[in-house]
Structure formats: structure tokens, C-alpha cells
N, C-alpha and C positions, 0 to 999 in steps of 0.2 A: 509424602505418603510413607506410613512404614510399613517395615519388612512385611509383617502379619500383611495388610491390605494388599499391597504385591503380590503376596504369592495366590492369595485369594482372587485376584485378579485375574494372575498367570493361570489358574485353576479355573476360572470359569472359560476364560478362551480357549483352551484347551478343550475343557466338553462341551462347546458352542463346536468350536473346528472336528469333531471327530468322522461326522458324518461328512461333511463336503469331503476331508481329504483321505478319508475312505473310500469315498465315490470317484475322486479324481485319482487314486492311485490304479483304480479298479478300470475306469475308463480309458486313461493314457496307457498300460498295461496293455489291454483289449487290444485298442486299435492299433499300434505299434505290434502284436503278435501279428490282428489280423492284414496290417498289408505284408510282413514278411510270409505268409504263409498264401497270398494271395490267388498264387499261382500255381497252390497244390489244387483247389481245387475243394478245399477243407477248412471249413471256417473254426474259430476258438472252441468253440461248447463242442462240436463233433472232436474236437483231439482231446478235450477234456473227456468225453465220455471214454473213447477207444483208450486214453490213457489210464482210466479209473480200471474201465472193465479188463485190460492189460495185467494191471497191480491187484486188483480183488478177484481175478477170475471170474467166471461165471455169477451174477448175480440177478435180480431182481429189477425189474422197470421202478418200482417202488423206491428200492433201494438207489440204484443210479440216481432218483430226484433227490434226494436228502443226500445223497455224498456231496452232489454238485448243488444243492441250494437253490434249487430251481422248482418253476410250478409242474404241475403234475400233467398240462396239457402240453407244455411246452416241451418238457423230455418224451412226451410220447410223439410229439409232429417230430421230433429230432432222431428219435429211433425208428422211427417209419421211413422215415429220407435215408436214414443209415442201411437199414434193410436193403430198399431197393439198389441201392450202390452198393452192397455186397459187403459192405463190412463190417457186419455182424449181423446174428441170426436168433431169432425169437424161438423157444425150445417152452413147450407144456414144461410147468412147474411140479416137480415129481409129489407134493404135497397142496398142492394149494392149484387147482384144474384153472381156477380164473384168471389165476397169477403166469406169468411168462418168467424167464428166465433169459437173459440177455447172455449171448453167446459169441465173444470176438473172432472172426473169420481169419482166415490166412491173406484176404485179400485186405483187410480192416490190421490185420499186425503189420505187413509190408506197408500200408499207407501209415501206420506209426513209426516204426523205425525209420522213412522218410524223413517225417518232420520232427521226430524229438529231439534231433542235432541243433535244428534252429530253434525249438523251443527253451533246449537248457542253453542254448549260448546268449539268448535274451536275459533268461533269468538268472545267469552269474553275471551279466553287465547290469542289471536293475541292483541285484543284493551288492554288486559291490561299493554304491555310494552308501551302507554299512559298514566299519570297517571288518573285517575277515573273525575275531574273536569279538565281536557282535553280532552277526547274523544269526546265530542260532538261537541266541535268547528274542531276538526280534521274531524271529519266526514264531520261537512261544509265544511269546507276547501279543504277535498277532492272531495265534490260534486260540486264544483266551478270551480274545476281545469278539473272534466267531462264535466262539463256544459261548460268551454270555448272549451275545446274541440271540442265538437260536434258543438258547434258554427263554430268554424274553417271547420271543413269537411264541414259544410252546405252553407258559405261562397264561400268554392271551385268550389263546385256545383254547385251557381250560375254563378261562373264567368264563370266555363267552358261550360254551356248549351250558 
């Protein structure tokens, strides 16, 4: 075979494997967070939210689904469950009466500061099978590979309205 067909080859396996090993990096991640954090009490998507809303402040139920790439029923049973456990509070949106504003509690920062010890000690043992002056461009790389992503759904969206 020559070179040209090989790499044509390497090229299509590569965009045949994108999807599975997105979804297996995505799922082995999960579940390895979710039994270290088992026994907080706090599953993955609640520390990603209390972590976003942490890093953005106060924002939007809207907005929490598009950070976190999630549906829009599913952030709201998730900030409804958060609510009633106290750690974070739904605040009228000083512009938009329909809209809420998602509010991190003192009870919702002390359950982050808990776990973010074991979350970033995960995620420097996962990046480190990158070596150390790679990971950051891997990081671009994989926020590119989100960002086309989402481009594509948003793309859909249009054509289909």
C-alpha cells in the first residue's frame, strides 16, 4: 500500500474512532469521579454546576445548560434537587421576570471546597498520561473539537426551524 492510501486510511479511522473515544474518555472520567466522590453525597453534574456557578458567579438556569452541554429539563431537575439541599438559590432575574438567576450558597461553596481537592487530584492523574508540555495544547484541542461540536447542533437548529 503506499504512503498516500495509509494515511488515508489512518484518516478515516481516526474520524470513524472519534465518537466512541470521546464517549469512552467522557464515561470512564464520570464514573471513576463518580465513585471517588461517592460518599459526599454529590454526584458529577451537581459539582460541575456548583463548580461553573463558583467560576461565573451568579448566572442564569439557561446559561448553566449551555456551559454544561446539557438538556434544559435535565439542568432544571438538577437545580431543583440543588435547591432543596441548600446549595444554591434561585433569585428573580433583575431583567428577564421569567428567567431566574442561579445563586451559589455558603452551604453549596463549603460542599465545593470539599470536593474540588479530589476532583483536581483526578484530573492531573488523567492529564498526566499527556506529557506536561502537551496538555495544554490538548486541552485546546479538545475545546475545538467541543466548540465544532456545538457549532454543528446549532447549525442543525437552524436548518431545522
Amino acid at each position: 500500500m503506499s504512503k498516500t492510501a495509509t494515511s488515508d486510511a489512518d484518516s478515516t479511522l481516526a474520524e470513524r474512532r472519534l465518537p466512541v473515544l470521546l464517549r469512552r474518555a467522557w464515561f470512564g472520567l464520570n464514573q471513576c469521579f463518580r465513585r471517588r466522590i461517592a460518599a459526599s453525597s454529590l454526584t458529577p453534574g451537581q459539582y460541575t454546576a456548583l463548580r461553573t456557578l463558583s467560576e461565573q458567579g451568579d448566572i442564569s438556569q439557561r446559561e448553566l445548560t449551555a456551559i454544561m452541554s446539557s438538556d434544559p429539563n435535565t439542568i432544571a431537575s438538577l437545580v431543583s434537587r440543588m435547591e432543596k439541599l441548600g446549595w444554591l438559590r434561585r433569585e428573580s432575574h433583575e431583567l428577564d421576570r421569567r428567567a431566574n438567576r442561579l445563586h451559589l450558597t455558603s452551604a453549596g461553596k463549603r460542599k465545593l471546597q470539599r470536593i474540588r481537592p479530589l476532583a483536581m487530584e483526578l484530573q492531573g492523574r488523567i492529564l498526566n498520561v499527556v506529557s506536561k508540555n502537551e496538555q495544554a495544547a490538548f486541552l485546546k484541542n479538545l475545546a475545538l473539537v467541543a466548540d465544532a461540536c456545538q457549532a454543528e447542533n446549532a447549525d442543525e437548529e437552524d436548518e431545522a426551524e
